[in-house]
C-alpha positions in Angstrom: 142.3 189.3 -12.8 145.7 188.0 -14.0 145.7 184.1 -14.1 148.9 183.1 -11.9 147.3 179.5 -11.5 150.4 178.3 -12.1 152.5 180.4 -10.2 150.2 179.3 -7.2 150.5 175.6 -7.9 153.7 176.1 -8.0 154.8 177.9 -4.4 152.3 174.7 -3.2 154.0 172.1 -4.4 157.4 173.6 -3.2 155.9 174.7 0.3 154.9 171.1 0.8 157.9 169.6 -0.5 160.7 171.6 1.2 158.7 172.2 4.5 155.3 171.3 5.0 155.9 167.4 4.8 158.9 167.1 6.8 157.5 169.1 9.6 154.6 166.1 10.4 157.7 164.6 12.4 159.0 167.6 14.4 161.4 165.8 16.6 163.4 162.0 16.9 165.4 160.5 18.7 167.4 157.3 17.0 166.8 153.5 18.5 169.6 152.0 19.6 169.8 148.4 17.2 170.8 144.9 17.1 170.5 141.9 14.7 170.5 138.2 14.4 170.7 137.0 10.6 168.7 133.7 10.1 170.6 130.9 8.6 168.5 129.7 5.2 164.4 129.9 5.6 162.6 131.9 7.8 161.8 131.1 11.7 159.4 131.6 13.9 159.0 134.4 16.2 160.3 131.9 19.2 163.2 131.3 17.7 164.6 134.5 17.1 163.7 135.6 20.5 166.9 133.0 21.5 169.0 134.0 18.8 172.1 136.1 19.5 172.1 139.6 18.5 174.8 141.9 17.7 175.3 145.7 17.8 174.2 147.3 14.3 174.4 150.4 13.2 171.8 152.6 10.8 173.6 152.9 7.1 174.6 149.0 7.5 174.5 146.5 4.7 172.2 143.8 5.3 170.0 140.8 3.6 171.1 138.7 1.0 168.1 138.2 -1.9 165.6 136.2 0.2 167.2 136.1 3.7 165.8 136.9 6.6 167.2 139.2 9.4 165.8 140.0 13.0 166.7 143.3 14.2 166.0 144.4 18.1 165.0 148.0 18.8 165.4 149.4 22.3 164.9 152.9 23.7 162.6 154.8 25.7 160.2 158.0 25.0 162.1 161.2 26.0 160.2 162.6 29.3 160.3 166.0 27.7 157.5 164.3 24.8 155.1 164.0 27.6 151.6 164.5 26.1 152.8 164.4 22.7 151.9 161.6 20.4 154.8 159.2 19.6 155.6 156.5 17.1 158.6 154.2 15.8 159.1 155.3 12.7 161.4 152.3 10.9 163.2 152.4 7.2 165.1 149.2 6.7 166.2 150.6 3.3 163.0 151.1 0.8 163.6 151.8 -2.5 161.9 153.7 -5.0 160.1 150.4 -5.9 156.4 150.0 -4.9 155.2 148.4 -1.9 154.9 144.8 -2.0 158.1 144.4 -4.1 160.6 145.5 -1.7 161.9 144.9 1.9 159.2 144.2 4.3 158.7 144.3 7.5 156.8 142.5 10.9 157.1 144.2 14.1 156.8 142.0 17.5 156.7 143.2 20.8 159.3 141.9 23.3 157.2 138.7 24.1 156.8 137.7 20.5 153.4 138.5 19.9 153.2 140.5 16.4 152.0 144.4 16.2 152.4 145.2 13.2 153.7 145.1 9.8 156.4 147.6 8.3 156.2 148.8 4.8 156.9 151.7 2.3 154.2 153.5 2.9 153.3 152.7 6.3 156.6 152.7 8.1 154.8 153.4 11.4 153.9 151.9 15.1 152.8 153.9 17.1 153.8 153.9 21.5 151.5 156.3 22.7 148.8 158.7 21.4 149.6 161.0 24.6 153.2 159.9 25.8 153.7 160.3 29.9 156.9 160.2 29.2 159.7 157.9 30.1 158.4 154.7 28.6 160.2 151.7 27.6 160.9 150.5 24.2 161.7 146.9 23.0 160.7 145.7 19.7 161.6 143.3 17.1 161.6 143.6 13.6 161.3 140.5 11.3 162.6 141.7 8.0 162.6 140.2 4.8 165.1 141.2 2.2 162.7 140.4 -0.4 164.6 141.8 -3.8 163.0 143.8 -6.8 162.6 141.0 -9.5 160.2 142.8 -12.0 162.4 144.9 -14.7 160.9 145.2 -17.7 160.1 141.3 -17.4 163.7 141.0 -18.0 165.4 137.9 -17.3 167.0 137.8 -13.9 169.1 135.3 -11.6 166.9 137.3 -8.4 164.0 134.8 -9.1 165.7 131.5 -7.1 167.2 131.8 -4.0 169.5 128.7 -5.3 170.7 131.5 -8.0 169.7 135.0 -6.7 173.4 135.1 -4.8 174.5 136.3 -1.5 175.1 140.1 -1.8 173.3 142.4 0.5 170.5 144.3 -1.4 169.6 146.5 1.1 171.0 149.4 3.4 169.4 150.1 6.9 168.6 153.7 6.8 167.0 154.7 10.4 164.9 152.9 13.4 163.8 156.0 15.8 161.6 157.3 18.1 159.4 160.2 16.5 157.0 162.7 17.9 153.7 163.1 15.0 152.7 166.2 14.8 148.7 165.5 14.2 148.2 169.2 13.3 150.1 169.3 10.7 149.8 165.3 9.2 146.2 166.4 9.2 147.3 169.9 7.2 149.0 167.7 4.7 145.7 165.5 4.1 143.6 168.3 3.2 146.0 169.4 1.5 146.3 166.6 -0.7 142.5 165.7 -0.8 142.1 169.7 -2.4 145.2 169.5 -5.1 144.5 166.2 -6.3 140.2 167.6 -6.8 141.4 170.7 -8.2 143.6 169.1 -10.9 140.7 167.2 -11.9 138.6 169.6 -12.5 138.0 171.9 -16.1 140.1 175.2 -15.9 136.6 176.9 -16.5 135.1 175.7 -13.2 134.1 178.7 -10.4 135.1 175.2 -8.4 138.8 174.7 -9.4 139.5 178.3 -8.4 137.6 178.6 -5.5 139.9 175.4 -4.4 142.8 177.5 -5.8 142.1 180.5 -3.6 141.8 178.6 -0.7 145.3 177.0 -0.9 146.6 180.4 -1.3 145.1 182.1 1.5 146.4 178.6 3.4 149.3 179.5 2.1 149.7 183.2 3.5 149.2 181.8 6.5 151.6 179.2 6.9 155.1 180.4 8.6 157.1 177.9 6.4 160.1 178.6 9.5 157.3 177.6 12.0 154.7 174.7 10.3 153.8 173.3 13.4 153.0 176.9 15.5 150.8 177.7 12.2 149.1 174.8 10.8 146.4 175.5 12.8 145.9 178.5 11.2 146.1 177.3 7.7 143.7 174.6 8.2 141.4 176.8 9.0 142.0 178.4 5.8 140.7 175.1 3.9 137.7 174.4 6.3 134.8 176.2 3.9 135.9 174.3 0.5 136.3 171.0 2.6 132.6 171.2 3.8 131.1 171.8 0.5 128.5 168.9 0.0 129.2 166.8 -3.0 126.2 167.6 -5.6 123.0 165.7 -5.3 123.7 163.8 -8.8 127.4 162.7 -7.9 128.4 159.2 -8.7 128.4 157.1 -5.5 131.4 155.1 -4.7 130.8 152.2 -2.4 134.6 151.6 -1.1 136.2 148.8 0.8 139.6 147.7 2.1 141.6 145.8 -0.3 144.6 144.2 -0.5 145.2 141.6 -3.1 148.1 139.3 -2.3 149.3 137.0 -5.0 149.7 133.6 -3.7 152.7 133.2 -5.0 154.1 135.4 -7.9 157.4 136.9 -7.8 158.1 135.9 -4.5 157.5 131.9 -3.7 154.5 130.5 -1.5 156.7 130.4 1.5 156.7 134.8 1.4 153.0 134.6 0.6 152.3 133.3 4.6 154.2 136.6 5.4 153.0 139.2 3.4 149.4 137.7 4.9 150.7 138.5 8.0 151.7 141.6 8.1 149.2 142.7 6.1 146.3 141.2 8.3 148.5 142.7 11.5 148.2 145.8 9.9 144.6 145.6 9.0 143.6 145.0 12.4 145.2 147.3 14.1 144.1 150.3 12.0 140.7 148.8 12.6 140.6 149.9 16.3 141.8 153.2 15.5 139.0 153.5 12.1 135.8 151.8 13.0 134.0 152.4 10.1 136.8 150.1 8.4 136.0 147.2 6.6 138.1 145.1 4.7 137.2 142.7 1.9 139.7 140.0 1.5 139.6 136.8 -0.1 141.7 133.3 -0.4 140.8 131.1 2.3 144.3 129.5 1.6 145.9 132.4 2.9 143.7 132.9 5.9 144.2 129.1 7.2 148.3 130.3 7.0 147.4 133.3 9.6 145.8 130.7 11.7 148.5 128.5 12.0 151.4 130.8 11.9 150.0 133.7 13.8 147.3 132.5 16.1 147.7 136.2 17.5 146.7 138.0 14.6 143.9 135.2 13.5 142.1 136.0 16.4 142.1 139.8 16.2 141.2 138.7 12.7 137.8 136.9 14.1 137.2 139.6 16.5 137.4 142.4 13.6 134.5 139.5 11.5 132.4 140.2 14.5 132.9 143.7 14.8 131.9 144.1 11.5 135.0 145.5 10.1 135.8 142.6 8.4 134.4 141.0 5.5 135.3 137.4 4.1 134.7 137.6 0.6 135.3 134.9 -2.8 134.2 131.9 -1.9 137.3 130.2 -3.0 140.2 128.6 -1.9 142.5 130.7 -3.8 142.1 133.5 -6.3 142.5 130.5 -8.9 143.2 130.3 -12.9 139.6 130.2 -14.3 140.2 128.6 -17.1 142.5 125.9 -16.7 141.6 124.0 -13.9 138.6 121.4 -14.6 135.2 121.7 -13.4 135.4 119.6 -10.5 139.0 121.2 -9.4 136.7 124.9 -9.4 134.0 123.1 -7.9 136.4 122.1 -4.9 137.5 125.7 -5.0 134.5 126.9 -4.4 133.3 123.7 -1.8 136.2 124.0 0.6 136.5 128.1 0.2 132.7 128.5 1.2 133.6 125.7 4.1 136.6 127.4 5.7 134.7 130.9 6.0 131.2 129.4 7.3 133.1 127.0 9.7 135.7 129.4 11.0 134.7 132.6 11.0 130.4 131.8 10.5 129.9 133.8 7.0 128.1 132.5 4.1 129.9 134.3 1.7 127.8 135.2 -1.3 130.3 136.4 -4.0 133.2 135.2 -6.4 136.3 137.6 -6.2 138.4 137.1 -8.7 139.7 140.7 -9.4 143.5 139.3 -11.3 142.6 136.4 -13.0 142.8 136.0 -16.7 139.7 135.7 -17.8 136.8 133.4 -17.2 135.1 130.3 -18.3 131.7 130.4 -19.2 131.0 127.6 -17.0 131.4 129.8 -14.0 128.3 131.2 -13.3 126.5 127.9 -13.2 129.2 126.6 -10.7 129.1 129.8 -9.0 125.0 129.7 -8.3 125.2 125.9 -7.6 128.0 127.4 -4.7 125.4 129.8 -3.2 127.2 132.8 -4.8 124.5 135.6 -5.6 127.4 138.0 -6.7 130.3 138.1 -8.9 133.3 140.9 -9.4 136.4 141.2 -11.6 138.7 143.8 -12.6 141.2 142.3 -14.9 139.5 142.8 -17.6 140.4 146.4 -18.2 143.8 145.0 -19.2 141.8 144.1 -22.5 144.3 145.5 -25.9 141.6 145.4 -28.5 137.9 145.7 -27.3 137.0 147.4 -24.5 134.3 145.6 -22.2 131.2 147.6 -22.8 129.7 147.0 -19.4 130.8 147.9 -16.1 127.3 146.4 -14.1 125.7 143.4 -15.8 123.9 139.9 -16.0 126.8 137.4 -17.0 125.2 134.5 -18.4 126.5 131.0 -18.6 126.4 128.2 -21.2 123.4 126.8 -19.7 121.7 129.8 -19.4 122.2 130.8 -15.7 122.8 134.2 -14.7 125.0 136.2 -12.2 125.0 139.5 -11.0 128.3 141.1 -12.3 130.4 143.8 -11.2 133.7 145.4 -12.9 134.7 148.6 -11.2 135.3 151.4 -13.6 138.1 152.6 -11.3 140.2 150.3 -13.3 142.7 149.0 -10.5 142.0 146.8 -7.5 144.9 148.9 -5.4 142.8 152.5 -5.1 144.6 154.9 -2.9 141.7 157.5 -3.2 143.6 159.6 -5.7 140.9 162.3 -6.9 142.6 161.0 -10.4 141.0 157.8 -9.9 137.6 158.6 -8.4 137.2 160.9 -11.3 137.9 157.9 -14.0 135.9 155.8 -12.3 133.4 158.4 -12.8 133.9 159.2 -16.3 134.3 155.6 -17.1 131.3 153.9 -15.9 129.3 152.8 -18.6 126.2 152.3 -16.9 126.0 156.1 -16.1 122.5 157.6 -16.6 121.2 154.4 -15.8 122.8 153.3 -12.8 125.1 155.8 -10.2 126.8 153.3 -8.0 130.3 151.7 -8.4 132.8 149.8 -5.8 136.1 151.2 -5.5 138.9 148.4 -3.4 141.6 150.4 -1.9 144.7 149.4 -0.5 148.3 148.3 -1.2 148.5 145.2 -1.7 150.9 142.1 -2.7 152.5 142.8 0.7 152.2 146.3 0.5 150.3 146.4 4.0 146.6 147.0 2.8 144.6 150.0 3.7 146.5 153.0 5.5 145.5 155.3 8.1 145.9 158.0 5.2 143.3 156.5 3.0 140.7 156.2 6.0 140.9 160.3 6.7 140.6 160.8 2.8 138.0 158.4 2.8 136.3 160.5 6.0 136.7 164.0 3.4 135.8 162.4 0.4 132.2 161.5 2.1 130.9 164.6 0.6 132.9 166.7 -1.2 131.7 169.4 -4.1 133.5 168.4 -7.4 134.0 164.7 -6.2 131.8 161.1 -6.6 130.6 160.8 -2.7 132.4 157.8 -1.0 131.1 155.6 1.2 133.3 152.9 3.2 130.8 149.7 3.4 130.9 145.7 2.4 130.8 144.3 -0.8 127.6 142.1 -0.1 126.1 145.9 0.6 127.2 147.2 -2.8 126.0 144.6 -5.0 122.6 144.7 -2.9 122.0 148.4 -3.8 123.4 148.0 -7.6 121.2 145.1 -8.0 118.0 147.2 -6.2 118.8 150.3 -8.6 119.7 148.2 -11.8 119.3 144.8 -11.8 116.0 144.5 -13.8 117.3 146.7 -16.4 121.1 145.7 -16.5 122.7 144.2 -19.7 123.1 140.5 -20.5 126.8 139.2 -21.2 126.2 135.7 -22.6 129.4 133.8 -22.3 133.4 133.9 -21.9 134.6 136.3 -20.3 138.0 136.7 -22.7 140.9 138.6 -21.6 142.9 139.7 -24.6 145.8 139.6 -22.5 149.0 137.2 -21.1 147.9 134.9 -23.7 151.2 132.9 -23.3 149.8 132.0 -20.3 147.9 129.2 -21.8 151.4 127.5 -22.9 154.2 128.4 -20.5 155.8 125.9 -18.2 154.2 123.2 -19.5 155.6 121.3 -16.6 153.6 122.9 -13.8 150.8 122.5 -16.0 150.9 118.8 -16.8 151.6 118.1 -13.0 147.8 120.2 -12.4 145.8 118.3 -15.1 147.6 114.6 -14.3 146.8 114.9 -10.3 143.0 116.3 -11.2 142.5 113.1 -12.7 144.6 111.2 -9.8 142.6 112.5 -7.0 139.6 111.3 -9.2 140.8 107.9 -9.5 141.7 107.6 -6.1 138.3 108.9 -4.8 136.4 106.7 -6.7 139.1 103.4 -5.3 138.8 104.7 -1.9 134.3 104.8 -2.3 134.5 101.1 -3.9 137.2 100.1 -0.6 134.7 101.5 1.6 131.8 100.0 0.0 133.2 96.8 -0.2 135.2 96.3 3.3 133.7 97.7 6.2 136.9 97.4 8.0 138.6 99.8 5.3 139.4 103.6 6.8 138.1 105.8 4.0 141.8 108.5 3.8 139.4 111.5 4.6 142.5 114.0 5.9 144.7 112.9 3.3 142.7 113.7 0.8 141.6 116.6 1.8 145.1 118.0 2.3 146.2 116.5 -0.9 143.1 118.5 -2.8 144.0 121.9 -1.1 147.6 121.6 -2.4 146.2 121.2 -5.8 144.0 124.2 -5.5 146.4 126.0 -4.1 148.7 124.9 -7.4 145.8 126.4 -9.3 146.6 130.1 -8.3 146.4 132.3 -11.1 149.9 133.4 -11.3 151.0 129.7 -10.4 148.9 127.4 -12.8 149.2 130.0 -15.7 153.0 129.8 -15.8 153.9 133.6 -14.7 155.6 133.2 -11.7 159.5 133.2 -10.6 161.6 130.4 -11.8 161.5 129.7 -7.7 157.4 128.8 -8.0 157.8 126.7 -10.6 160.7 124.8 -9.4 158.8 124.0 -6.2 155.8 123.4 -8.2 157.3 120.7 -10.1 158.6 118.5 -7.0 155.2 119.1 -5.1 153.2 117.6 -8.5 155.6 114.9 -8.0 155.0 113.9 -3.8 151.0 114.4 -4.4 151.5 111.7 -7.7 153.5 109.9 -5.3 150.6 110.0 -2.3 147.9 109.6 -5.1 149.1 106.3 -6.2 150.0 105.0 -2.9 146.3 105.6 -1.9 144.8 104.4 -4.6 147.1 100.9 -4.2 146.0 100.2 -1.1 142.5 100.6 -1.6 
């Protein structure tokens, strides 16, 4: 048989270019748009609902670096799209950068309450799943012109809004009102799901063409001039190498929603309460449309933001904990430096993290999540057990440039001897998109393989990406059992460790000690400022606890400053971020950094005076 592999490959990858993906959308109809650019920092959702709004039109400049600009979308569903699915289908200008580090997006209904948010790779709200026809459209699109800082770590004015300048960095491209063709979006996920697996598999596998064969006879029956009237047709095609059970000996991914959002990075703390936002909006709505979601998200910093910016999305947020579609995970306050800070400063992280999650939402969370630090104190186990944490996953340290970490699923042991069970997923990124590429690294990677078959995969876009999509949940719902592919399964963390620990933990490796990165090792030394202002208000909140106990102890009269210093330690830990603390953040962070070290000396030693 002539091999024409390529010549196969080839008409796909053309076919789903040209015609295949642009026919998902099969007809649109453009919103008709207004804006209101908000003067300096952003405002609330009440605000812009009074602000005046002027006609706009698509191919517009708009959005100095770090400005904010409200755009109104009216409209109303064609009556001719009755029955059909519709969606807003919004592109404020994304660039070829990648989610997260780009424009960004929170849609609103016409009341104010938020729906949803608006990113690269989710552009999407959708109006009806079966339009009658005729309905109303009013939304509102909070849109931050966030710019693209990171080039080559090159030195840039785009990292302070006092220096980033005033000329618009983005063009608005489209706002309309689409009808999704389900048939063929679903066409293009099996579609993808089979190339990616085939790719990964030897040339010399009966599997790979088998795969190959299908595609084509999908192929022949696809009218390319007619996508939507055949993709029926050609899905059925792909049905029999879709159904193939993954073998009985396939590694078994345990996956959960992920997205990691830096508390402050290249964007300053302020943006960090948005990206939460939309990404929460968006993780809660795709949880009523996927219920065997579940999302594992950490911080409890950036959780208490939701609540008091969006009381809207915090409780769907409490409704998906109940539901089970949500997991609270970390323990901490923030994904912190965990090396820097003293022990009592990652004690607190740990104290007020576990007290947020038990007290608002009722979960005893039982792991440290620290997936982007760099590297780890061998203290932290100890602290971590005295916590209540059973569990304990990283992922940073794949980064390593020397030695490799030899274990993927181990005991980490402490300086005093105490032990944590220690996960580090072989998929090597914390921001999985189910890419057959990286299931089959994970697989290949793990080093426990032979002993142990299980590893956790987080996917999801994150850093204000939007999270999980509804793309990922239907590859997810093939990937379940697939021939040629590690089975995935979508489940919590807490359930993970549980069955690693069951199948390995009385025979899994010891690690005794630091857990080194051999990476950003400048880290330790850079803006020596920000960390100076860390280690000297450590020791003032020390000094003015132990004022504040005598006061007390001495003067019954004396009103121990319980709220103040409570605030005043969750600005410190918040401070201790790891992309904050370890000096490799925006000029922007550090700036603000700097003056809030300052006020919390200032409160410190205004407390500690009048005691």
């Amino acid at each position: 048989m002539h091999d024409d592999r390529h010549l196969v490959e080839g008409r796909l990858e053309r076919a789903m270019r040209q015609f295949v993906r642009p026919a998902q959308y099969t007809e649109r109809t453009a919103l008709t748009l207004s804006v209101w650019h908000a003067p300096g920092e952003p405002v609330p959702v009440a605000q812009a609902l009074e602000g005046t709004y002027a006609p706009f039109e698509p191919g517009t400049a708009w959005g100095s670096p770090w400005s904010t600009s409200w755009f109104r979308m009216t409209g109303q569903v064609p009556t001719e799209w009755a029955g059909r699915h519709v969606e807003v289908v919004v592109d404020p200008g994304f660039s070829g950068d990648g989610p997260g580090f780009q424009a960004e997006g929170l849609l609103y209904d016409a009341s104010g309450v938020p729906l949803k948010g608006i990113h690269p790779r989710n552009r999407h709200l959708t109006i009806a799943e079966r339009a009658a026809g005729g309905e109303p459209v009013d939304l509102l699109l909070e849109a931050a012109a966030n710019p693209a800082v990171l080039r080559d770590f090159e030195p840039t004015f785009l990292g302070d809004v006092l220096t980033a300048g005033d000329e618009p960095v983005y063009r608005f491209r489209s706002a309309d009102l689409a009808v999704l063709d389900e048939t063929v979006w679903h066409l293009v996920l099996d579609v993808e799901v089979l190339t990616e697996l085939m790719h990964e598999l030897d040339p010399d596998r009966a599997r790979r063409h088998e795969i190959l064969r299908a595609l084509e006879r999908m192929l022949d029956a696809l009218d390319l001039h007619d996508v939507p009237g055949t993709a029926a047709a050609a899905r059925a095609e792909l049905a029999e190498v879709l159904a193939r059970p993954a073998h009985a000996s396939a590694h078994r991914i345990s996956a959960a929603g992920h997205a990691h959002i830096d508390s402050a990075w290249l964007w300053p703390l302020r943006e960090t309460v948005r990206k939460a936002s939309r990404t929460f909006a968006n993780v809660t709505a795709l949880a009523r449309d996927y219920p065997e979601l579940v999302f594992a998200c950490s911080q409890a910093q950036q959780y208490a933001w939701v609540k008091e910016h969006q009381p809207h999305v915090w409780e769907r947020i409490k409704k998906a904990v109940a539901d089970g579609n949500w997991a609270p995970v970390g323990s901490m306050w923030v994904e912190s430096d965990a090396n820097m800070p003293g022990g009592e400063a990652l004690a607190r992280q740990l104290v007020h993290g576990k007290r947020f999650f038990l007290e608002e939402l009722g979960v005893e969370t039982e792991e440290i999540w620290l997936p982007d630090s760099f590297g780890y104190t061998a203290a932290f186990p100890q602290l971590a057990k005295l916590a209540g944490a059973r569990w304990f996953l990283t992922q940073k340290l794949s980064w390593n440039q020397t030695n490799k970490m030899p274990h993927h699923t181990f005991w980490w042991e402490g300086i005093d001897g105490t032990r944590v069970f220690t996960h580090f997923p072989p998929v090597d990124t914390y921001n999985s998109q189910f890419h057959a590429a990286e299931l089959a690294h994970a697989e290949r990677n793990f080093a426990e393989k032979g002993a142990a078959s299980h590893s956790l995969v987080p996917f999801g876009w994150g850093d204000g990406g939007g999270g999980p999509t509804r793309e990922m949940l239907e590859k997810a719902r093939r990937l379940r059992s697939l021939e040629g592919s590690p089975r995935v399964e979508i489940e919590r963390p807490g359930a993970f460790f549980e069955a690693a620990h069951t199948e390995y933990g009385n025979r899994a490796p010891v690690w005794s000690g630091e857990l080194y990165l051999e990476m950003h090792r400048a880290t330790y030394t850079t803006q020596a400022k920000t960390k100076q202002g860390n280690r000297r208000s450590e020791h003032a909140l020390r000094e003015a606890e132990l004022w504040c106990t005598a006061a007390a102890l001495h003067d019954p009269g004396y009103a121990f400053p319980y709220e103040d210093l409570d605030r005043i330690w969750k600005t410190v830990l918040l401070h201790q971020f790891h992309d904050i603390l370890p000096g490799s953040s925006i000029a922007w962070v550090h700036r603000e950094a700097r003056e809030t070290y300052a006020r919390v000396l200032g409160e410190l030693d205004t407390i500690t005076a009048e005691a």
